[in-house]
N, C-alpha and C positions, 0 to 999 in steps of 0.2 A: 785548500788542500791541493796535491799536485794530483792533476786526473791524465787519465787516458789520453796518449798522443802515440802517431807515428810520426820517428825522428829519421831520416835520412839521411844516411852518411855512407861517404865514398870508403869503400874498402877494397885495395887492391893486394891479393886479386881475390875476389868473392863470385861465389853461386851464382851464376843465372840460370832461371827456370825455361827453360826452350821448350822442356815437353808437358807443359802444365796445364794444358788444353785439351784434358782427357784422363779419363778415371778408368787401370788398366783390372779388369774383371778375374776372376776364375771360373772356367767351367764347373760346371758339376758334376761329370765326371772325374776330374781330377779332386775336387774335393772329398767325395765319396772314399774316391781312390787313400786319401790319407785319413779319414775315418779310421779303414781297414787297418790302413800300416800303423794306428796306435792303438787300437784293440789287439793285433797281433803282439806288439811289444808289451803291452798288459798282462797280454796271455803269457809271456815269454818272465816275466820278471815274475810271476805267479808262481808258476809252475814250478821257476826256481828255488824260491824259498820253499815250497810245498814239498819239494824233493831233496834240497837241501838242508834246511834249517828249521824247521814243523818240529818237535812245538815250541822251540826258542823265541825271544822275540823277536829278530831282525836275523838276514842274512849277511854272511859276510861273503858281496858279489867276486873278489877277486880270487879269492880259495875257495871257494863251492863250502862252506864250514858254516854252522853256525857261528851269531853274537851272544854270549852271554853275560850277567852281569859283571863288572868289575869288581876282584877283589879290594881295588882301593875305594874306600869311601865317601871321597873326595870327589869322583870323577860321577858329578854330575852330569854332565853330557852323554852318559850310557845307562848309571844309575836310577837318575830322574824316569826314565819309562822302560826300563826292564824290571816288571813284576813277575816273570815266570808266568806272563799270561797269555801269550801269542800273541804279540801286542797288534805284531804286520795283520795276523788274520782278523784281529777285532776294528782292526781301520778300514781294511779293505771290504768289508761285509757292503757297504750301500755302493759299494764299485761292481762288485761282481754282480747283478742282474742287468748292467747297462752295457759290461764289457765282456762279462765271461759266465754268462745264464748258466753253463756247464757245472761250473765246480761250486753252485750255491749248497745245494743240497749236501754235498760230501763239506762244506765250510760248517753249516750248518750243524751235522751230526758233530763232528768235531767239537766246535764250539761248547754246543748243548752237554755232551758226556766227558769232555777231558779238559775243561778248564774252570778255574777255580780261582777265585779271588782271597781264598785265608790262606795269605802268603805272608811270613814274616821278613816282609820288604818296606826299606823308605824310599816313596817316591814321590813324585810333584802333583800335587792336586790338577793343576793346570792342563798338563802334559793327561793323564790319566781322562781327565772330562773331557775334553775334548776331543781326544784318538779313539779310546775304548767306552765308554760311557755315552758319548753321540752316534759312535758308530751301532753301539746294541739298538741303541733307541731309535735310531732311525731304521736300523731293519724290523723291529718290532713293527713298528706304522706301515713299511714295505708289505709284512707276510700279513696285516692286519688287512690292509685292501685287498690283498688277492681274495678272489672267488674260492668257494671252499670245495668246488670238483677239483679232483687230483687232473683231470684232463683240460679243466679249463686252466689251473694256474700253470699250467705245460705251454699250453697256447700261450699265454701271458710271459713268459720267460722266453717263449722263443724256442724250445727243443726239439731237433731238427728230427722231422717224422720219418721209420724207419719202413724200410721198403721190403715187403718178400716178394722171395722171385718165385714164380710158378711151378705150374710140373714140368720137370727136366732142365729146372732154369730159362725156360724157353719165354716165359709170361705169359703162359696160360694160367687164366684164374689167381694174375697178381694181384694182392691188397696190402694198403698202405695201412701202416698201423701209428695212431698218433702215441706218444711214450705219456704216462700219468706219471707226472711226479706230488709229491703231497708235502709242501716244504712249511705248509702253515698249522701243521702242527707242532712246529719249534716257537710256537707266539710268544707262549706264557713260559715258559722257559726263558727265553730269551729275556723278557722283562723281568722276572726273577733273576736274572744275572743283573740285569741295570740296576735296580733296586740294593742288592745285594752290596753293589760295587760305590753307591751312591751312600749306603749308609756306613760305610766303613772309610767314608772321606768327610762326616758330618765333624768328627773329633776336632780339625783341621780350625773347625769355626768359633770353635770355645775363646775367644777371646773379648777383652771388655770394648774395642773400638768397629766391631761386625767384622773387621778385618782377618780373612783368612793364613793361614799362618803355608807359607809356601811349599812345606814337604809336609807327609804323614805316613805312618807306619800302615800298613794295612791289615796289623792282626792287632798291633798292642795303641795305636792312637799317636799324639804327639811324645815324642820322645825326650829324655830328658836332656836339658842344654839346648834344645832346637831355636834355629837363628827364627830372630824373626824380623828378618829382611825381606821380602817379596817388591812386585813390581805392581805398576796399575794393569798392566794386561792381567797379569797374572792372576791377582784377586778380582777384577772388575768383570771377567770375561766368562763368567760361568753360568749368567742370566738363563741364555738360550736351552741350554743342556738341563739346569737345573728345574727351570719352572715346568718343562715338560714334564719332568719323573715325576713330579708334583702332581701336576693334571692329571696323570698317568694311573696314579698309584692312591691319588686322596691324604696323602701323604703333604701338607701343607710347611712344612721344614724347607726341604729344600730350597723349592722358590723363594719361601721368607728370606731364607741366610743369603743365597745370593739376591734377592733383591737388593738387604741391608747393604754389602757388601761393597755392592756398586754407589748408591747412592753415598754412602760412607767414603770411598773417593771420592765423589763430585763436590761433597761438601766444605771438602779440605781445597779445595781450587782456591786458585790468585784472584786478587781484582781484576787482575786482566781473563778471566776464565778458563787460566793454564794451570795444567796437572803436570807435577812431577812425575819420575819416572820409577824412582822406588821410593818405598816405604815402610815404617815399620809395623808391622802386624799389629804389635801389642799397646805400642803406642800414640802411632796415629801419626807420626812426626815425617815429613818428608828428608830425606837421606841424601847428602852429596852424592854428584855435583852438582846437585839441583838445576838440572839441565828439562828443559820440554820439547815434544817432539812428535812425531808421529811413527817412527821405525820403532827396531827393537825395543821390548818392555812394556811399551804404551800403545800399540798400535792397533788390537782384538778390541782395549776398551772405545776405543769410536768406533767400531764394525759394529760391535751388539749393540750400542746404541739405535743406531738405526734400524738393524736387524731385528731388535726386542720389541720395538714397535712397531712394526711389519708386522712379526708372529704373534704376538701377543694384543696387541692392539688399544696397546697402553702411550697416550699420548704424554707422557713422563719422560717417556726415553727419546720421544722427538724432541721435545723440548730438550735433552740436557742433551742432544745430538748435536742440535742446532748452533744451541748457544756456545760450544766447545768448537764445531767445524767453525763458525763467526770468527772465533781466536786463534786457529790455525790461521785462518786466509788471511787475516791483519797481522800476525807476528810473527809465526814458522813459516808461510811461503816468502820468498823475496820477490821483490820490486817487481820482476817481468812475469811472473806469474808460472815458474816453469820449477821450481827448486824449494822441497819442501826440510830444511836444514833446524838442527836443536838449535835453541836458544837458551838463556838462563832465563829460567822463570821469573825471577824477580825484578832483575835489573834489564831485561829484554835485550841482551845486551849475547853476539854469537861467539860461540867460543873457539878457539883458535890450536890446534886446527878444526875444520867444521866438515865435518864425512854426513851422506846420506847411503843409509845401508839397504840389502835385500829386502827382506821387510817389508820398508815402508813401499816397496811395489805395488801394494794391498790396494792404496789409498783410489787409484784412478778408478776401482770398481764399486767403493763407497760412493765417488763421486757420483757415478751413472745411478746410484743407489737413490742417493739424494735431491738428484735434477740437476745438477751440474756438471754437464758434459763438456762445455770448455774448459773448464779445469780440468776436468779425466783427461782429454786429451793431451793438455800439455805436460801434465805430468807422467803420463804413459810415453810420450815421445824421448822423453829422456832416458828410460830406462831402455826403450828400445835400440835406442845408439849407443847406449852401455853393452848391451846384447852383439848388435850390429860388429862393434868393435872388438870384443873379445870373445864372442863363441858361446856365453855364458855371464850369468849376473856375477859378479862378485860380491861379496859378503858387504864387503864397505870402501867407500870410494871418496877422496878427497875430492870434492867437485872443485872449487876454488883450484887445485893445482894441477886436475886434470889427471891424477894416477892414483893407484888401488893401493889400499890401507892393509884389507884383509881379501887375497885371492883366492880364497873357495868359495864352489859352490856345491851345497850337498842335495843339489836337485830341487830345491823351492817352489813352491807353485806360484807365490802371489802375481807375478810377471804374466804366468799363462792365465792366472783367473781374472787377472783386468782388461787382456785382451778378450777374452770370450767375452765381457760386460760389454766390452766398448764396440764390438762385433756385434749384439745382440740389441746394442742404443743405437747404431749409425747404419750399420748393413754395409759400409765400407768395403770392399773386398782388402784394399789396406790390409786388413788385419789377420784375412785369414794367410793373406802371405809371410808375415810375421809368424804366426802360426808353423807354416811352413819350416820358415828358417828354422825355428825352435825345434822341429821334430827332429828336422837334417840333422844339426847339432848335438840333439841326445844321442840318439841312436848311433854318430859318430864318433862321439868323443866317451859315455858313459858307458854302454852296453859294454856288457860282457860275455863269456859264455853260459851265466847263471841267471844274469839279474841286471842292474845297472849302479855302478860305481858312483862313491862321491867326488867331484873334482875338487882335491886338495889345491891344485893351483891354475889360473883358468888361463896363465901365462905361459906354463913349461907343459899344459896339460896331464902333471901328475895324480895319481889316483891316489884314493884310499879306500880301504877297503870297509867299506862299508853303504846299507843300503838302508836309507829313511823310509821307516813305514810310509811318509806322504806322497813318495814317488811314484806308488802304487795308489794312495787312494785319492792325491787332490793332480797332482801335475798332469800324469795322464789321463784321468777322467776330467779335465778341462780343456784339453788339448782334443778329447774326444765330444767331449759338448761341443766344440767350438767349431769343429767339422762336421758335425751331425747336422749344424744350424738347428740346435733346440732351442727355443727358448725358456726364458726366465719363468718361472708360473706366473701369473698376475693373480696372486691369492696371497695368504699370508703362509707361505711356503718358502724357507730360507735356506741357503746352503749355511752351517756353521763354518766358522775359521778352520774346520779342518775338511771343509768341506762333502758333509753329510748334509743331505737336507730333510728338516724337522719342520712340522708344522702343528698351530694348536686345534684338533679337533673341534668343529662348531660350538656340538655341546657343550664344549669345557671352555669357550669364552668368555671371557668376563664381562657382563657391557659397561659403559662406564655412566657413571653419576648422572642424575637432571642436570646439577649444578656444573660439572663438569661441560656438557653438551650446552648449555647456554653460553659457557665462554667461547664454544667453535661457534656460534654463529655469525655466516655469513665467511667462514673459512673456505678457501679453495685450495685444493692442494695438488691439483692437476699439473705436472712437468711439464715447462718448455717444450715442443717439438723442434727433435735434432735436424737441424734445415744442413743441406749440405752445401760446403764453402764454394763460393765462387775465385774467378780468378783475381788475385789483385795487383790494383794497379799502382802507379808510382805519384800519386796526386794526392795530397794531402786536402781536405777538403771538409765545410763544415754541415753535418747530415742536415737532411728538408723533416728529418721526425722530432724536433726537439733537442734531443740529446746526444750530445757527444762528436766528437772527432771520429769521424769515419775514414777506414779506407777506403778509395774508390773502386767500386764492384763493377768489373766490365759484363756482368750478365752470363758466364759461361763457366757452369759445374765443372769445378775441378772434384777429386779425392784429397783426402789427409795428405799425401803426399805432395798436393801442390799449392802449398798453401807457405807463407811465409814461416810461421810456426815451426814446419817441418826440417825448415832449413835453418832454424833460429836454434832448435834441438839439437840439431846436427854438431851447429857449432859452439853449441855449451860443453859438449863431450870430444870434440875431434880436433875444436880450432876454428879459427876463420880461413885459413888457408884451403890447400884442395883436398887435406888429409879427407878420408871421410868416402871419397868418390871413388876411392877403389875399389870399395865393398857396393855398389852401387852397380845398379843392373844397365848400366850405359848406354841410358835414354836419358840423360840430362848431359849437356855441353857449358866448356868454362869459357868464360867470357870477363876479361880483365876487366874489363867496364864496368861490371853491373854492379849494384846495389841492393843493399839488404837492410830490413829494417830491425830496427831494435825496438822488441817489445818491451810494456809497458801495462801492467792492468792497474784500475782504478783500486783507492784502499777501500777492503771490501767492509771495515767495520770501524763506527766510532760514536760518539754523543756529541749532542748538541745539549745547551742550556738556555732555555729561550728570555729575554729579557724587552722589554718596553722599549727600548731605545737604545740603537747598537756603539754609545760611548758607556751606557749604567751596566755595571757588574753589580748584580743580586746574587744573596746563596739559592744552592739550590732546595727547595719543598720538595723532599724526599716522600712524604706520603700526602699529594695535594687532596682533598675532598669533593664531593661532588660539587661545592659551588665553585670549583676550576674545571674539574673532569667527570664525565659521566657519558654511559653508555647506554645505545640503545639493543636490549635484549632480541628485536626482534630481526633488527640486519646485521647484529653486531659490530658498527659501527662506533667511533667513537667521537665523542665531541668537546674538544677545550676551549672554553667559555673566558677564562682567564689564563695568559700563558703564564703570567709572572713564575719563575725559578723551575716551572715545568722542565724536565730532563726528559731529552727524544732519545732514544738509542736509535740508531739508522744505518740498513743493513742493504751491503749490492741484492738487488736482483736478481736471481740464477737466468731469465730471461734474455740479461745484457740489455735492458733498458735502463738504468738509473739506478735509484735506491729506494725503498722502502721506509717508513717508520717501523720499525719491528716493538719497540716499549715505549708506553707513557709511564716517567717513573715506575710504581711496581707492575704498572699492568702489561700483558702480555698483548702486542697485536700481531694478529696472525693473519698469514697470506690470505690476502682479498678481502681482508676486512679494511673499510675506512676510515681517516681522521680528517675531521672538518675542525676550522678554528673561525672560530667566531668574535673572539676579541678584537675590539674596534683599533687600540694600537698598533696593530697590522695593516691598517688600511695601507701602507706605503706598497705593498705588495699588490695594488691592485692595478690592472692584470698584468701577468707576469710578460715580458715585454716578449716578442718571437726572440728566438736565438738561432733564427734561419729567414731568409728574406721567403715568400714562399706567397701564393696563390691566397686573396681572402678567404674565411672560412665563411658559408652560409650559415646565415642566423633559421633556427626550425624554429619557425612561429606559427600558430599559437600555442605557446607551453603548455597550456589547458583548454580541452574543450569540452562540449557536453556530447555523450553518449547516449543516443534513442535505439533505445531496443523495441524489437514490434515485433507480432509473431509474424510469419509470413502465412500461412494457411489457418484458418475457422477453428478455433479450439473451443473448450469447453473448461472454463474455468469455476471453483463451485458454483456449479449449474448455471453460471452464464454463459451464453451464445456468443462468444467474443467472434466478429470479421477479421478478414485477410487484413493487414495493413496496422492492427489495433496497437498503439503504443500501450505497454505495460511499464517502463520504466525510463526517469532520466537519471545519470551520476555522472558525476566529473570523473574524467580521465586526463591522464599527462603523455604529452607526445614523447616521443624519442627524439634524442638528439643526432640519431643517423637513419638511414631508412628513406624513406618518402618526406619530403620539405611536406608538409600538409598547405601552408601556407604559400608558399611559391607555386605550388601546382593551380591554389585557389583563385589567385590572380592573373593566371594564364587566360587568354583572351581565349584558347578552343579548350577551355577543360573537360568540356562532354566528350572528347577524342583521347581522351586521356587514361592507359587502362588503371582497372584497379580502383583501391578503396579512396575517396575522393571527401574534402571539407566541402559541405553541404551541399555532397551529393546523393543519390539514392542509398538504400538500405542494403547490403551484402548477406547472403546466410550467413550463419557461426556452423563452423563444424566443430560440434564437445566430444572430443576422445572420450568411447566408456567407460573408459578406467581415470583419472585423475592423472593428466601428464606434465612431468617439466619438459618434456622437449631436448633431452638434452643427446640423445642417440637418437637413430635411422627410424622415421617415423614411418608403420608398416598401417595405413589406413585406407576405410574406400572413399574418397574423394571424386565431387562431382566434375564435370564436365566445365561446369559458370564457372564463374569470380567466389573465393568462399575467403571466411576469415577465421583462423585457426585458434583454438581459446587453449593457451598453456597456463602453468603451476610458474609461480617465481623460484629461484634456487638451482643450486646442484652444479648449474655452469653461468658461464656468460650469456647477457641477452644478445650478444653477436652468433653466436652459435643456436639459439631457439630461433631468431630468425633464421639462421641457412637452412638449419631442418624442415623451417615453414617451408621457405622456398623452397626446395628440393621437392616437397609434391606440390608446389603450385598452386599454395598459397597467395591472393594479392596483399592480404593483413593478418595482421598476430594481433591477440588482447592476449593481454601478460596478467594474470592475479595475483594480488602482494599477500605476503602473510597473513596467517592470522593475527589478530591483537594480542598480545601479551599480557599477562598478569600486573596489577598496579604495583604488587609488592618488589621490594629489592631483591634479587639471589645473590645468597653470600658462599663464597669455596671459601677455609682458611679464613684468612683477616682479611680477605677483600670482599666486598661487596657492591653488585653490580646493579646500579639502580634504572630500572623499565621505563620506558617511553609511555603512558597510555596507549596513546595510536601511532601507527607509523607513519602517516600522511603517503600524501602522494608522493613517487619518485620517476624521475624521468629517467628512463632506460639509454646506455651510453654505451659506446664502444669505441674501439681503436681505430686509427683512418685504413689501416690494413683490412683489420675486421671487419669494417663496413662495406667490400669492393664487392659487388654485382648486388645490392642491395636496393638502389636508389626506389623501385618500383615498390619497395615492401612495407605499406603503410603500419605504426607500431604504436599501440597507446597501452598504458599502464593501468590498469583500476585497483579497487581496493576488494578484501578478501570476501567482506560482504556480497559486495557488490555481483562476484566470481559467482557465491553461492548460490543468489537469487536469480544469476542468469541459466547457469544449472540445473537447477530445478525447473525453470520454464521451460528448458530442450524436451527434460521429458515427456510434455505436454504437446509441442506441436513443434515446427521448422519455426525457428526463430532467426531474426537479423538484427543489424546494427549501422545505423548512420552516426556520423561526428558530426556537430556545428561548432562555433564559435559562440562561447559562453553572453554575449552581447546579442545574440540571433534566438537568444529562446528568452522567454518573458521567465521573471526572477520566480514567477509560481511553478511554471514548469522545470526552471533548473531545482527545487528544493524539492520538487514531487516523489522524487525516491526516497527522503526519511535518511539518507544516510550523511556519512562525514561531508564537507564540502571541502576545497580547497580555503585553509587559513583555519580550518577548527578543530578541535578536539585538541591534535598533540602539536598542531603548527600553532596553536595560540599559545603554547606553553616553552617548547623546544624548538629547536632550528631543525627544518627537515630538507630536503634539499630542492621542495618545489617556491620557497622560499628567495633560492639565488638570484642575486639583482647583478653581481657582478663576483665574479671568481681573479683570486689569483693563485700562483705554485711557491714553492719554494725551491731553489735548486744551490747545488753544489759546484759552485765551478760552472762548468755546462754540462751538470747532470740532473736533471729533475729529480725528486720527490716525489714518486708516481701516486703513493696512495695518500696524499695530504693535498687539501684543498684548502685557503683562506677566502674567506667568503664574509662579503659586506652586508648585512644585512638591518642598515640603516636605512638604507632608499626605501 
């Protein structure tokens, strides 16, 4: 496959970066300062529908007049969400306690007494869930947390305390009086409107393929003759809104129909895992021009994907996230990784002409969503020089020719809400300048005297008059997140597509399956950390970690702005010429000379078919059996015994190290879990040869040693008088293979000068955490003054990360305890079945060469879970310690003296575990490794 390279070619005349040796900040004053100036413009677009247009549903900004609906029937684009139900005030409701605390209470009343949903109108199910329907439900949750003092939820809003003046106004005996506002008792009202509104959209769903039918009346149901044409956004994207009213209400419909709904899309997908863009309700049949994509139509259904599993915490929708963004990144993105353009679904083939529209702006905040912030980036970069160059997004834009299709914009937010993401992943000042410009731009070109205009053309800057509920409730309350520096919650708390944010009450979580939780085992789901770019240079060069074609990092933090990327953006949108630099704050100088490189990202998705011998073509074994493939339950690891007709699916890395195994045939393998192959026709991989010249690696020997635990102080064990020094138990332990060489320290000529935990040296305390720890946050314990060795729990993070936290109090050693043992039976989800290891054996704890840097001093052995318990249990009794030897240095009576597993029994005499390895090889791509697959000989 063709992978990852920077190509150098002379372009005259092209960018060079003069000022790329410095990342230009904002104060915080100034940012504050634009807080302000879009809470003011909040206030200002509020006030004017409120005075204007109340109880219409939208303003019309250029006449001070209301919108209402259109006589013609046709005219979906006003039709679709004018129900006669204030539609702007039912959007704006979870804007107003963040921008304008003021007018909740009078929204509120409003709302509660003059709005009604038995209107005989047809409107879009879509449009309706998402504006009015999320917005209820999310102020429901809002008034549901408030405190139930009318004085504390005053505090809690914000309303500003009112002052009297004294006798004679002089302030004598002035007192401040705080105002009581009491807004929570519009709760249950307000979810009776949800409810209300939700059941009068259930009609919609009557059809035989779960698929929702695109418009609905809201007094009489589906109407007769009604199309049934919709989109995948449009039925897929009701998850979020839907299953809440469900939790909500006890009300199991909802949730159901949009679960069906969605999953009902995903099923009708390609082989290649692409969704059309419309479809037909009643039918099921995907509708020319069978185009796939990410913008308009389809673009909500990959947000709630990931969203739905966030909130809900249903690892279904990751799954069908994942496997769907896999198909973007290999078919919709192109080559350089910057341009996310339709394709036909079928024939994978891009149609001509080929436009990326407003829309799919969304995608760089899913990206952040998912752990892929080099792709947010780059595709946020593009819309930003779309910005940059015309003052505003346009609708749709032929990228190939470089000029606009369709030039309005009617105020959009996805633009502003990827920036807040990607502000909130990187801390970039980058963005909040973009920010910036965005605000300039509204408030210059849209504002009016009422409210803020649509820009009909972002060329001639003509208006129209009209103003999108979203103006008010997503563009500027992202523009206001994004200056606030709030962050994202870390809970399962989501903004929907229209940017309300919903979350699922604890209570009303659903937990999931045993069966389900034994397939995560051993999953990590932890994101990348966004490192920031350094400068780079013009050396092509090949990296000392393994994998890939690097560019050369001269050591000194640039921002987004000075990175080749931004200039590679630039000239996707402006040219390679100087076009571009005159909108540019002139701190960057041209230079006919220089050079620019052309990106290039590796393809991020594909299969392999594994066969014996790389001239034999075998079919593939679509469902191999455990005497090819089988798992162990308790690291969730996986192990192929026989590769023959085996299919890998093999997926990038969000990390940007290599690839992954993501499927053994039908099985799912999920981040951090392993695949070992064990078929001896693999030996040719043995070991995978460096694809960097590079420094030997120290061999950690002895892979296993024995562990002597002894009390250190006179205990009393049943009623024996045990002495200081008493050995109570031996068990095998497995070294790490970073940390402390055990071995190389051993045969140092001054090892008695050596600090720390030492092969057959004296005995160290154990310090046992009260509580059962993995070690995987900031360990708050009282630690002695000596040398001590710290006893963690196996799981949850890396054993690179349990050591730092050792070290961090001053730890010289870690014992690490493996699982518990697993049940002998198989667990079955579905037609799969996942068959148990007896025991896990020993495993040698591993980490990355980055990972392991200030480590060398932290001596690290692995035991088994028993082994954990029995030590445990001793702590309570008296100060216990621990010395290592070399399995050779204790006589064969005292290694067996603990009764438990040895190294080579139980599950090592039956399966492959990995203290078995006599020699390892990789597999890679080009020069990109195969991170979590290991071939391993274990003949010797």
């Amino acid at each position: 496959m063709l992978l990852s390279r920077t190509i150098w070619i002379w372009l005259a005349p092209c960018l060079c970066l003069s000022n790329l040796l410095g990342v230009w900040g904002m104060t915080d004053a100034r940012r504050i300062q634009l807080r302000d100036e879009t809470a003011a413009l909040f206030r200002h677009g509020y006030e004017g529908y409120i005075k204007y247009a109340y109880p219409a549903d939208e303003l019309r900004p250029l006449s001070c007049a209301p919108l209402r609906r259109s006589k013609n029937a046709a005219d979906f684009g006003i039709n679709d969400l004018h129900a006669n139900v204030s539609l702007t005030l039912l959007d704006v409701l979870s804007s107003l306690p963040l921008l304008h605390p003021h007018a909740l209470p009078s929204a509120l009343e409003r709302i509660t007494t003059q709005v009604s949903f038995d209107q005989d109108v047809k409107v879009q199910v879509f449009e309706m869930t998402i504006r009015a329907l999320g917005g209820l439900l999310s102020m429901y949750q809002y008034l549901d947390d408030l405190p139930d003092s009318p004085y504390e939820q005053a505090r809690v809003l914000g309303v500003v305390r009112e002052r009297k003046e004294g006798w004679l106004g002089l302030g004598l005996g002035a007192q401040e009086k705080v105002d009581k506002v009491d807004v929570k008792k519009y709760k249950l009202k307000i979810l009776e409107l949800a409810e209300d509104l939700g059941r009068r959209m259930l009609p919609a769903f009557n059809t035989k393929t779960g698929l929702p039918y695109a418009r609905v009346n809201l007094k009489r149901g589906i109407e007769k003759g009604e199309s049934a044409e919709t989109c995948t956004a449009g039925a897929g994207s009701l998850i979020l809104e839907f299953s809440l009213l469900s939790r909500l209400t006890g009300d199991q419909r909802y949730e159901q129909l949009a679960r069906n709904a969605y999953y009902s899309i995903w099923n009708r997908r390609s082989d290649n895992n692409l969704l059309g863009n419309t479809i037909g309700a009643t039918h099921g049949h995907w509708l020319m021009p069978g185009l796939s994509g990410v913008g308009a139509g389809m673009d909500s259904f990959f947000e709630y994907g990931v969203k739905a599993g966030i909130m809900l915490g249903d690892d279904s929708f990751y799954d069908i996230f994942y496997d769907s963004y896999a198909a973007i990144q290999t078919h919709v993105r192109t080559p350089d990784g910057f341009i996310y353009r339709p394709i036909h679904t079928r024939l994978l083939q891009i149609p001509s002409p080929t436009t990326i529209d407003s829309l799919s702006a969304f995608l760089p905040a899913i990206q952040v969503l998912a752990g892929d912030i080099p792709s947010a980036i780059r595709s946020h970069l593009v819309f930003w020089n779309l910005w940059r160059k015309f003052g505003a997004l346009p609708e749709s834009w032929r990228w190939q020719e470089r000029r606009i299709e369709w030039a309005g914009w009617p105020g959009r937010p996805e633009f502003i809400e990827s920036t807040y993401y990607l502000y909130q992943a990187t801390k970039d000042p980058f963005y909040l300048r973009v920010g910036e410009r965005v605000l300039k731009d509204l408030a210059r070109r849209t504002k009016t005297s009422c409210g803020f205009a649509t820009i009909k053309n972002v060329l001639t800057s003509e208006l129209e008059d009209r103003m999108e509920s979203f103006m008010l409730s997503e563009t500027l309350k992202y523009l206001y997140l994004l200056f606030s520096d709030t962050p994202f919650p870390n809970q399962n708390k989501v903004f929907t597509t229209e940017g309300h944010p919903l979350y699922i009450p604890q209570p009303l979580l659903q937990p999931s399956t045993n069966a389900r939780k034994s397939l995560h085992k051993g999953e990590w789901l932890m994101c990348p950390a966004y490192q920031s770019p350094f400068a780079t240079g013009g050396i092509d060069f090949r990296g000392m970690d393994r994998v890939g074609n690097r560019e050369e990092k001269l050591g000194i933090t640039v921002g987004i702005e000075g990175t080749s990327e931004y200039e590679y953006a630039r000239a996707l949108v402006f040219g390679w010429g100087e076009e571009g630099l005159k909108v540019e704050d002139q701190k960057r100088m041209w230079f006919d000379g220089g050079v620019c490189s052309i990106q290039e990202v590796p393809k991020f998705a594909f299969d392999i078919v594994l066969t014996p011998t790389s001239n034999e073509t075998l079919s593939e074994d679509p469902s191999p059996g455990p005497d090819k493939v089988y798992r162990n339950t308790t690291t969730g690891d996986y192990v192929i015994s026989n590769i023959t007709g085996i299919r890998l699916g093999v997926r990038w890395r969000l990390d940007g190290q290599g690839y992954d195994v993501s499927s053994i045939g039908p099985h799912r393998v999920r981040t951090g879990q392993q695949v070992t192959v064990i078929d001896s026709s693999m030996q040719n991989h043995f070991p995978l040869p460096s694809l960097a010249p590079g420094p030997p690696q120290p061999e950690y020997e002895p892979t296993e040693v024995i562990l002597r635990f002894v009390f250190l102080s006179p205990v009393v064990v049943k009623d024996k008088h045990l002495e200081a020094s008493t050995v109570f138990l031996h068990a095998l332990g497995a070294t790490a293979t970073f940390g402390k060489n055990f071995g190389a320290s051993a045969t140092s000529p001054s090892m008695e000068d050596q600090p720390g935990w030492q092969l057959g040296g004296g005995a160290l305390p154990i310090l046992v955490p009260p509580n059962p720890s993995d070690g995987c946050s900031l360990l708050t314990l009282s630690t002695p003054e000596h040398p001590f060795i710290l006893l963690l729990d196996r799981g949850n993070c890396t054993f690179a990360e349990k050591a730092q936290n050792a070290e961090t109090i001053g730890a010289s050693g870690l014992l690490i305890v493996g699982y518990p043992h697993p049940p002998e039976e198989g667990v079955t989800e579905g037609d799969q079945t996942v068959y148990a290891v007896p025991e896990e054996g020993l495993v040698r704890p591993s980490a990355e060469p980055n990972e392991a840097e200030g480590l060398d001093n932290m001596g690290i052995v692995y035991m088994e879970y028993l082994v954990g318990e029995l030590v445990r249990n001793a702590s309570q009794k008296g100060e216990i310690g621990a010395a290592i030897m070399r399995i050779e240095g204790v006589g064969e009576e005292a290694a067996r003296s603990s009764g438990f597993p040895q190294a080579g029994s139980g599950a090592t005499k039956k399966h492959w575990t990995s203290d078995s390895r006599t020699r390892e090889g990789r597999l890679a791509v080009g020069d990109w490794e195969i991170c979590n697959l290991v071939v391993v000989d274990t003949s010797v």
